[in-house]
C-alpha positions in Angstrom: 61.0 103.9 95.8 59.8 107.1 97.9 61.2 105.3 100.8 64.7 104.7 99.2 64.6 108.3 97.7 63.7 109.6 101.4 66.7 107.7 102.9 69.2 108.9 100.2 68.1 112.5 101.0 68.5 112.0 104.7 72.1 110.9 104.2 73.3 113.5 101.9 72.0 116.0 104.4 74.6 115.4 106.9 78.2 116.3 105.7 79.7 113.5 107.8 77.6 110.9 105.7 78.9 112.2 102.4 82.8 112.9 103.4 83.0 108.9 104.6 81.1 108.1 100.8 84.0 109.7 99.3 86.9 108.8 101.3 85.5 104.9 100.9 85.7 105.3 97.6 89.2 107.0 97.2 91.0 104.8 100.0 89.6 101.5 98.5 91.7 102.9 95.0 94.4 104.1 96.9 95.1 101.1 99.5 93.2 98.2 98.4 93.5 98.2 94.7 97.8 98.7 95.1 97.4 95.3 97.8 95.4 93.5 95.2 98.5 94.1 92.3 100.9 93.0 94.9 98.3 89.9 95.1 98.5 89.5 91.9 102.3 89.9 91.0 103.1 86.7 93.4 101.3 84.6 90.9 102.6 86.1 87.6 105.8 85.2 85.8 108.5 88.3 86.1 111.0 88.9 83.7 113.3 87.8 85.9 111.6 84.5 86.7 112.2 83.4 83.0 115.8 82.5 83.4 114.9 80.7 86.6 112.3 78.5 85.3 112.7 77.9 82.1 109.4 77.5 79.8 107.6 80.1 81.7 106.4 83.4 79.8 106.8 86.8 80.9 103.0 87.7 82.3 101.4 84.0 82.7 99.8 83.0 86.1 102.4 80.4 88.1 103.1 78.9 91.9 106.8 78.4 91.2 107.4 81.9 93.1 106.2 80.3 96.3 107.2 76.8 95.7 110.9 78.4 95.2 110.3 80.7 97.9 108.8 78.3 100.7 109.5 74.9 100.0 113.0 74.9 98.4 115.4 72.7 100.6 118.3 72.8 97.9 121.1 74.3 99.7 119.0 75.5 102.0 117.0 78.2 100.1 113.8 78.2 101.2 115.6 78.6 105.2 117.9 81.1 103.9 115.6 83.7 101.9 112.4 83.7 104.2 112.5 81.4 107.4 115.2 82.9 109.0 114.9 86.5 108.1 111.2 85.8 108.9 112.7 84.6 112.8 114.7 87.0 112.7 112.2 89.9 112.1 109.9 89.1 114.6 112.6 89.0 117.1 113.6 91.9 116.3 110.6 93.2 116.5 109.4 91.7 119.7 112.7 92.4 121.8 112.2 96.4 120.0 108.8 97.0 121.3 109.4 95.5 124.5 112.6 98.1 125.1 110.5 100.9 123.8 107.5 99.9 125.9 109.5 99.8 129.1 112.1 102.7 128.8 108.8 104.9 127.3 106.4 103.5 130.2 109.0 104.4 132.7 109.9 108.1 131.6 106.2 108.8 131.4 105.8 107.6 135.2 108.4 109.5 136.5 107.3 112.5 134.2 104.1 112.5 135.8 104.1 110.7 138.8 107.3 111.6 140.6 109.0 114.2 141.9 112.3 113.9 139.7 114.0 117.1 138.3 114.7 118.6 135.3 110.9 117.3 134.4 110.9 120.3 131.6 113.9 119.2 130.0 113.0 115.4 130.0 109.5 115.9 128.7 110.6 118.2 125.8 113.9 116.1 124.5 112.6 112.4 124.8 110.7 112.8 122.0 113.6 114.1 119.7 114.8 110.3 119.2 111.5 109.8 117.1 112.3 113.1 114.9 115.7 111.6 114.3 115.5 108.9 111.4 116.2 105.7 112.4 119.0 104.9 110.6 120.7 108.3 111.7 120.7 106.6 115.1 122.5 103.2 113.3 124.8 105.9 111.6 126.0 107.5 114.8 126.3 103.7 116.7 129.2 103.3 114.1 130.6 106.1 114.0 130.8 105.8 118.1 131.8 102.3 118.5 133.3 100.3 115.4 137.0 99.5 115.6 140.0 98.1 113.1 138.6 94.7 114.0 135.4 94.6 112.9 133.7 96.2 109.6 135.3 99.0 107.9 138.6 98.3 109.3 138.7 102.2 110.8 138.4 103.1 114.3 135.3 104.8 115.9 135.1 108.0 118.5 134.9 105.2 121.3 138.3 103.3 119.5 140.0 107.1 118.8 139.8 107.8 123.2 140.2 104.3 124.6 141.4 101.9 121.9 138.7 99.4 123.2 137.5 97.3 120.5 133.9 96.8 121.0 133.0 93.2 120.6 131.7 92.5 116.6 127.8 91.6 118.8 127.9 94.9 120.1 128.4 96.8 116.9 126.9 94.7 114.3 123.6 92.0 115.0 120.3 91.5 116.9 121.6 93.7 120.1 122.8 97.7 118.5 119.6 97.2 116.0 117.4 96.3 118.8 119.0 99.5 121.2 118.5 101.7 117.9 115.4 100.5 116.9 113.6 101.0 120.7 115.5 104.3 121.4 114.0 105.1 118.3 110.3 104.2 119.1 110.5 104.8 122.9 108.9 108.1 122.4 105.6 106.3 121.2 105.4 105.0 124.7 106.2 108.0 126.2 103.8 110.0 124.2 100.3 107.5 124.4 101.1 106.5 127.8 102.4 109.9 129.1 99.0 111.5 128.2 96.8 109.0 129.7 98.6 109.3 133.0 98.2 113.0 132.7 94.6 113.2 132.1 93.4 110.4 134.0 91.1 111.0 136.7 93.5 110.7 139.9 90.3 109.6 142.2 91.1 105.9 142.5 95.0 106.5 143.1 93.7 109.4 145.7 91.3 107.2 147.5 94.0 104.2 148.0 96.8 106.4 149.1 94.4 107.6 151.7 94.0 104.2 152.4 97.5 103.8 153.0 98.1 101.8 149.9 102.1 100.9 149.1 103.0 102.7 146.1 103.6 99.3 144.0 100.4 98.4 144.7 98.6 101.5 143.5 101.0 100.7 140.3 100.0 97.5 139.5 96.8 96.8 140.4 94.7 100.8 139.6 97.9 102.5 137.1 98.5 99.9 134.8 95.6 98.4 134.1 93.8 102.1 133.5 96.9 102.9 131.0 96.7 99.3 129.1 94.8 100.2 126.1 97.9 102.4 125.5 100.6 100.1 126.7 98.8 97.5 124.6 98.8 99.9 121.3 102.3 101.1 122.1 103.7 97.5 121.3 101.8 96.5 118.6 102.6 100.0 116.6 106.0 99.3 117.4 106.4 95.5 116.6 104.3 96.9 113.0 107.1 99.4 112.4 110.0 97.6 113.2 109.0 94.8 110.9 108.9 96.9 108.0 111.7 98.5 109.0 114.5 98.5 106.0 117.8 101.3 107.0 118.6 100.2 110.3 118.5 96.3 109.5 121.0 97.4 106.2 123.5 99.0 108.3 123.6 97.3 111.6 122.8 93.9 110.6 123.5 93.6 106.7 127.4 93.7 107.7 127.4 90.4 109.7 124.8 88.7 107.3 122.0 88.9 109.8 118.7 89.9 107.4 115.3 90.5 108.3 112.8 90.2 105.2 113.1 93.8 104.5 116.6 93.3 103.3 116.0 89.8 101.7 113.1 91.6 99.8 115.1 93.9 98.5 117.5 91.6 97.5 115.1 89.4 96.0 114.0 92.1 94.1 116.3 92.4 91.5 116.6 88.6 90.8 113.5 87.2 91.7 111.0 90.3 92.1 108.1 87.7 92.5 109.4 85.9 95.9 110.4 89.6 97.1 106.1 90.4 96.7 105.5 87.0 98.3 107.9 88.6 101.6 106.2 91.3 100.9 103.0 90.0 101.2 103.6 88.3 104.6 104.6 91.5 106.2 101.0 92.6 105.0 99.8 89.8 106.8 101.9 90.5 109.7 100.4 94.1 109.9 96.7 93.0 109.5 97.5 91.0 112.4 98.5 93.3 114.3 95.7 95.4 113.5 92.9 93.0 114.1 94.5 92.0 117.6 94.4 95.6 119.2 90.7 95.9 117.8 89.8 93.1 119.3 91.5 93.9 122.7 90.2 97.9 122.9 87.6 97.5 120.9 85.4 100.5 119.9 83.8 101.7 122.8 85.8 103.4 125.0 85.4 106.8 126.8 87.9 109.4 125.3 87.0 112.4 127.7 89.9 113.9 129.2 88.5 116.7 131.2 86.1 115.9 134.1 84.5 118.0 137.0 86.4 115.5 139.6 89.6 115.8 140.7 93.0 115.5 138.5 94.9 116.0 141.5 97.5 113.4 143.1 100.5 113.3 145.4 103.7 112.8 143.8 105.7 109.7 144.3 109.1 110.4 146.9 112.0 108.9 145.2 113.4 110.7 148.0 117.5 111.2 147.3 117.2 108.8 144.3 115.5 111.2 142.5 118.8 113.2 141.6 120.0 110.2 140.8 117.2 109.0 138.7 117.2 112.9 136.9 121.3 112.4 136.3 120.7 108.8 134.7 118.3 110.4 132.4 119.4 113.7 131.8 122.6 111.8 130.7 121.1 109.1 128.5 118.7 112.2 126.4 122.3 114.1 125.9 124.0 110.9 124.3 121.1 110.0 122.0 120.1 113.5 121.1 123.4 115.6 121.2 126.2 113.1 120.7 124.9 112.1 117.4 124.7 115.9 116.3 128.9 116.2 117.2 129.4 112.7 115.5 127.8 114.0 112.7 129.6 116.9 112.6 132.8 115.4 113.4 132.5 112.5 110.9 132.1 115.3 107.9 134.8 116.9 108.3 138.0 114.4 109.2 139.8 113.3 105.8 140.9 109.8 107.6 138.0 107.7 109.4 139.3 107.3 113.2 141.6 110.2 113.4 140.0 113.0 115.3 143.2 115.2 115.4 143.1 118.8 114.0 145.7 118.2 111.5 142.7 115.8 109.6 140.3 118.2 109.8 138.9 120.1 106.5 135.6 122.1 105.6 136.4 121.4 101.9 133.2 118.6 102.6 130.9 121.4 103.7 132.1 124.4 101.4 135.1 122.9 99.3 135.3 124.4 95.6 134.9 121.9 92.4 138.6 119.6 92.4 139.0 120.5 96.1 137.8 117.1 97.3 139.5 113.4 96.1 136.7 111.5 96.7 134.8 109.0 94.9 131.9 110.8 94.6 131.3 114.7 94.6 134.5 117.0 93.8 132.8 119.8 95.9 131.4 120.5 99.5 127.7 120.2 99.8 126.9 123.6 100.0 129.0 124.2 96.8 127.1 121.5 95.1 123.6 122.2 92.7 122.6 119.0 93.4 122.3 119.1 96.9 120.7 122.0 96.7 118.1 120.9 93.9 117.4 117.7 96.5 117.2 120.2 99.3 114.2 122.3 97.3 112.9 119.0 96.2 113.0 117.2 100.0 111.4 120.5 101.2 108.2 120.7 98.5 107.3 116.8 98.8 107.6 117.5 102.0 104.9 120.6 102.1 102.7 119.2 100.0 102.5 115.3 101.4 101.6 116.9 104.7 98.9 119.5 103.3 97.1 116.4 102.0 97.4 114.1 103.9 96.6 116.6 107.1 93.7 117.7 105.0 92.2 114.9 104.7 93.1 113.6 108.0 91.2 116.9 109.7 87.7 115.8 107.2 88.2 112.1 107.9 88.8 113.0 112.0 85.6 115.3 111.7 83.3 112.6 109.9 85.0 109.3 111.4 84.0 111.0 115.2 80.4 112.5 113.8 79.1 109.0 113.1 81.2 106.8 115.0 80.2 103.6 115.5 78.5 103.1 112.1 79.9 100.8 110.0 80.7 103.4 107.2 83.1 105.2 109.9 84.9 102.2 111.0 85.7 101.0 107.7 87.1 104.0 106.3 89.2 104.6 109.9 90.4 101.1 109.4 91.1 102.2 105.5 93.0 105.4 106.4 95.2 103.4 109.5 95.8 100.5 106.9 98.9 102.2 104.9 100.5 102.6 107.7 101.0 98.6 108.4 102.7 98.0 104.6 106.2 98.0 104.4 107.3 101.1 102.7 109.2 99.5 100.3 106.5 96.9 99.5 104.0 100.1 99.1 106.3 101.9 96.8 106.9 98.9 95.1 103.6 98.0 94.2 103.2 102.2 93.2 106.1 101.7 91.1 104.6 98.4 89.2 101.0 100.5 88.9 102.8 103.3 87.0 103.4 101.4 84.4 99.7 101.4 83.6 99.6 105.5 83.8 102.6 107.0 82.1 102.0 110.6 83.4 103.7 109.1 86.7 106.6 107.1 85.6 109.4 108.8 87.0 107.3 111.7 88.1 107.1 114.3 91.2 103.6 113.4 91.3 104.5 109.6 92.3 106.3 110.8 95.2 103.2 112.7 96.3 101.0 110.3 95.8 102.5 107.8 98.1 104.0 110.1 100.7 100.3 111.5 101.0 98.8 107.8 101.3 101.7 106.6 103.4 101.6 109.2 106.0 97.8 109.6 106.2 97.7 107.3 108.9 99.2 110.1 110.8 97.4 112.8 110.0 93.5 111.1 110.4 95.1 110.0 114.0 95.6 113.3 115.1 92.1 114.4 113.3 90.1 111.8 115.2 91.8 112.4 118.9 90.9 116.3 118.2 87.6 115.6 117.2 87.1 113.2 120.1 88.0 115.9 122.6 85.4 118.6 121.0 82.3 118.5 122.1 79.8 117.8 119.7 77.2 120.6 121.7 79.5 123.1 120.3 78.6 122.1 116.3 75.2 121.6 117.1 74.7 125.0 118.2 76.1 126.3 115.2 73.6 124.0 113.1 70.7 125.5 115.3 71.5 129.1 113.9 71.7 127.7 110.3 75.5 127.6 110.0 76.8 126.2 106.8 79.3 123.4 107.4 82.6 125.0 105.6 81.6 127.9 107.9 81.2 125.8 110.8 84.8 124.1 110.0 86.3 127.3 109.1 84.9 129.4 112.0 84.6 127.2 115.1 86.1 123.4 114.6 89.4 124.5 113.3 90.1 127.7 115.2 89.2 125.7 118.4 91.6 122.3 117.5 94.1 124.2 115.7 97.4 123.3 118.3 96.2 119.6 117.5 95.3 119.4 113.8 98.6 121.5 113.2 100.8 119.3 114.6 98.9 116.4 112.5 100.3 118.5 109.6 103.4 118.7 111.1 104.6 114.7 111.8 103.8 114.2 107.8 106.0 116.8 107.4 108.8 115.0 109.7 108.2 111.5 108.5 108.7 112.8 104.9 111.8 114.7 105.4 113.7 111.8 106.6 111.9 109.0 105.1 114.2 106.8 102.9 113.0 103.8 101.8 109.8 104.6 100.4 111.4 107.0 97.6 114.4 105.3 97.0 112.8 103.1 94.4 110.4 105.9 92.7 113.2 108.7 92.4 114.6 109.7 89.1 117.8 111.8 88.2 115.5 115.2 88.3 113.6 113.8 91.2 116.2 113.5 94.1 115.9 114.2 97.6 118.0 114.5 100.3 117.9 111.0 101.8 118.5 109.2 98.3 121.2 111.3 98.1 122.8 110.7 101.6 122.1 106.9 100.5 124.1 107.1 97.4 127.0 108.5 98.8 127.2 106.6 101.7 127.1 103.5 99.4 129.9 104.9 97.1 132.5 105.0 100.5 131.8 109.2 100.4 131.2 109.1 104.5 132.0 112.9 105.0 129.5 114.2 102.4 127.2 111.8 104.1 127.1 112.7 107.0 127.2 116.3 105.9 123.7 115.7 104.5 122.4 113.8 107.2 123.0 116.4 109.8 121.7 119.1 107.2 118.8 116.7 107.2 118.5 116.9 111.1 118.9 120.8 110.9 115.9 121.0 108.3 114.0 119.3 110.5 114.6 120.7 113.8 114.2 124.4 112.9 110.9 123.5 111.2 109.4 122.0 113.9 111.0 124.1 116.7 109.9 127.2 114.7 106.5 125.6 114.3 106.4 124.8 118.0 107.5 128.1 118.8 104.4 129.9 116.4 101.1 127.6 117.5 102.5 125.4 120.3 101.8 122.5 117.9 104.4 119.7 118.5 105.0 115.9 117.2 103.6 114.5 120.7 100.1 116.0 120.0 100.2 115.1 116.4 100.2 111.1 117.8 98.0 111.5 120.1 99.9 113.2 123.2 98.9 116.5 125.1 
């Protein structure tokens, strides 16, 4: 008993032992006991299930969800609802992470390895594509290339100049959602890979250039296999993300019947809400997966020191006169994904007839427009006009705040402890905890939120709902940044402290924080970002006093309103930008630092 006692002492006295006790217990309530209702609710009998199978009762334990679900060959159900949005999710996904693996691997080569130009430019802008959401990119390939023939039946910018009719592959289908999607999630590669090559110790590439080494070599047998840990984690991130992903897959591929399982779940969900868990439950799976594969590939002990006393040195690569070249081509490419959706935007919310560009269709009356001034079929005012824009706007803004205040809170204590006693089993199950929301679906994790409200009806159709799963979802972010900033402090530094008898709140307070602060702000910072334009993990928990900006965009977009939405989503784009330009501006915190970049 003295023995026990003893031990129990010994790990209350360090602070890292008692922060991972506490965050065990809260993540296993937060993540684990939400994936055990979705369990559950594929083996219970839904309201909806009752007119399906007749004789069941609304809350008994059944298999007909997955017999319907999997097995069903009756006009081709089971091959229509999962199989082939299953095949086609994982190609999506595959053929996504692939283009954002190689268009991120290359700018981050020729960022830091070559002598192109405009490397300021290049570096700052190619990580704007991640801050725009994903579906604004799926907005603005429609607004650019759809045509009378395809769709809507209105022309595009592209239509409006050249009357060429894009073909109905290259606007709708596998190929724009796969160009979206990687544009989209390039910047991951750009970021992980980007600030590996920058760190690195340049020795080996010095010693075999003095060895007269061909470039391609030096690429492909010293570069690339020093940066595969980060290629490797690039494509599995990606693959996780695109499979849950919902907007872009509803936009670009909905049109031409081409559904992943994010779209069949939410179909499902309103007629048979237990097969929509069941998809929902294999993208789960799919994310575990993921998760256990680059584990098993990095593994756990790997050297994270990114200053040495050796040299960090290394001659650029010539590209010679293809470097202007090379600087033109992407130069060009960052303007048309990051500027050329800001004028579509702008364009597309203030023409009166879809196509026509001229200035006779142009109108503010979307923007600033009085109450009757607008025939539309939603809204009779301009956006700025309107109290409910403006009560989403304060509403986007505070869940916004206070989603990354928690969730970079905690992410800077779970970073601290997760580091402190890494390598225990304690500290890899609660890192594994705090990275496992990030690998459910959002709709699938709002769902289940939604379904566990029931239970507690302080949160049923609550503000506190949304907080609650914005800080859960987008703590993944924030304990990321936390542990890459604790993993470049060195732990002499603390120790020190603890010498002189420094309390720990002191220690964090006085030394830790001041010393990380660029990198644990900018952990606060990309919950702030994901929050502001996330979509489909409120559109399900939102209530009539709860709106935000994206539901709203949604909801006039689905009405046939175009101008006011795309009024809001470049307001949305605005919000964002000037926060975390202004935030860049203050503390030099950016997004690339909050994922891991430098």
């Amino acid at each position: 008993m003295g023995k026990t006692k003893n031990q129990i002492k010994a790990f209350i006295a360090k602070p890292a032992n008692v922060i991972l006790a506490i965050f065990a217990v809260v993540l296993v309530l937060l993540t684990l006991y939400p994936l055990s209702e979705l369990i559950r609710h594929t083996f219970v009998a839904h309201a909806t299930d009752i007119t399906v199978f007749p004789g069941l009762k609304k809350g008994s334990l059944t298999l007909k969800s997955w017999d319907k679900l999997l097995f069903t060959a009756t006009n081709r159900y089971s091959l229509i609802n999962f199989y082939r949005p299953m095949l086609n999710s994982l190609t999506l996904a595959i053929l996504s992470a692939l283009f954002a693996l190689i268009l991120g691997g290359v700018v981050a080569w020729l960022v830091t390895r070559s002598n192109i130009k405009a490397k300021k430019f290049i570096s700052a802008t190619f990580v704007f594509p991640y801050i725009l959401p994903s579906w604004t990119l799926a907005i603005f390939w429609l607004n650019m290339f759809k045509n009378p023939n395809v769709g809507t039946g209105a022309g595009g910018f592209v239509y409006s100049l050249t009357n060429w009719s894009a073909p109905e592959w290259f606007v709708y289908g596998l190929f724009p959602m796969v160009i979206v999607t990687g544009l989209h999630y390039a910047p991951f590669a750009y970021i992980f890979i980007g600030g590996i090559l920058r760190n690195m110790d340049a020795n080996l590439e010095e010693a075999a250039t003095i060895l007269k080494t061909p470039k391609s070599r030096i690429l492909l047998k010293i570069t690339i296999p020093i940066v595969k840990p980060a290629i490797l984690s690039t494509f599995l991130l990606v693959f996780a993300s695109v499979m849950g992903s919902y907007a872009v897959p509803i936009y670009l591929g909905s049109p031409v019947n081409f559904y992943v399982l994010t779209t069949k779940m939410k179909t499902l969900q309103t007629t048979a809400i237990g097969q929509a868990y069941i998809i929902a439950m294999f993208m789960v799976a799919f994310g575990a997966f993921v998760m256990l594969i680059n584990n098993v590939f990095i593994g756990k002990r790997q050297s994270f020191t990114t200053v040495t006393g050796k040299s960090s040195q290394i001659s650029l690569v010539d590209l010679k006169g293809a470097r202007y070249i090379v600087s033109a081509i992407l130069v060009g490419l960052l303007i048309f994904i990051c500027i050329m959706p800001l004028i579509s935007f702008a364009l597309e919310s203030v023409i009166i007839r879809s196509g026509d560009y001229s200035l006779a269709n142009m109108t503010l009356n979307y923007w600033i427009g009085e109450a009757g001034s607008i025939s539309s079929t939603m809204g009779t005012s301009g956006i700025l006009r309107d109290a409910a824009i403006w009560q989403a706007v304060k509403n986007s803004l505070k869940l916004a705040m206070i989603c990354s205040f928690v969730a970079g809170s905690c992410g800077i204590i779970i970073g601290y402890a997760v580091v402190r006693r890494r390598g225990t089993k304690l500290a890899n199950w609660v890192s594994s905890l705090s990275f496992f929301p990030y690998l459910i679906p959002s709709m699938a994790f709002s769902a289940v939120y939604l379904a566990i409200s029931t239970n507690f009806s302080f949160l049923t159709n609550s503000f506190l709902i949304l907080v609650l799963v914005g800080s859960v979802k987008y703590l993944p972010f924030a304990s990321k940044a936390g542990i890459n900033s604790m993993l470049q402090l060195s732990p002499e530094i603390e120790e020190a402290a603890m010498i002189y008898g420094v309390p720990w709140v002191k220690r964090m307070t006085r030394i830790i924080i001041p010393i990380q602060k660029v990198s644990i702000i900018s952990g606060f910072l990309l919950p702030f970002v994901s929050c502001m334009r996330e979509l489909s993990l409120f559109v399900m928990l939102v209530s009539s006093k709860t709106q935000i900006l994206t539901t709203m965009l949604m909801a006039y977009n689905e009405r046939g309103a175009s101008q006011h939405g795309n009024a809001i989503n470049l307001l949305i784009i605005m919000i964002v930008l000037v926060v975390t330009f202004g935030v860049n501006k203050l503390t030099g915190a950016s997004i690339d630092k909050g994922v891991g970049g430098n």
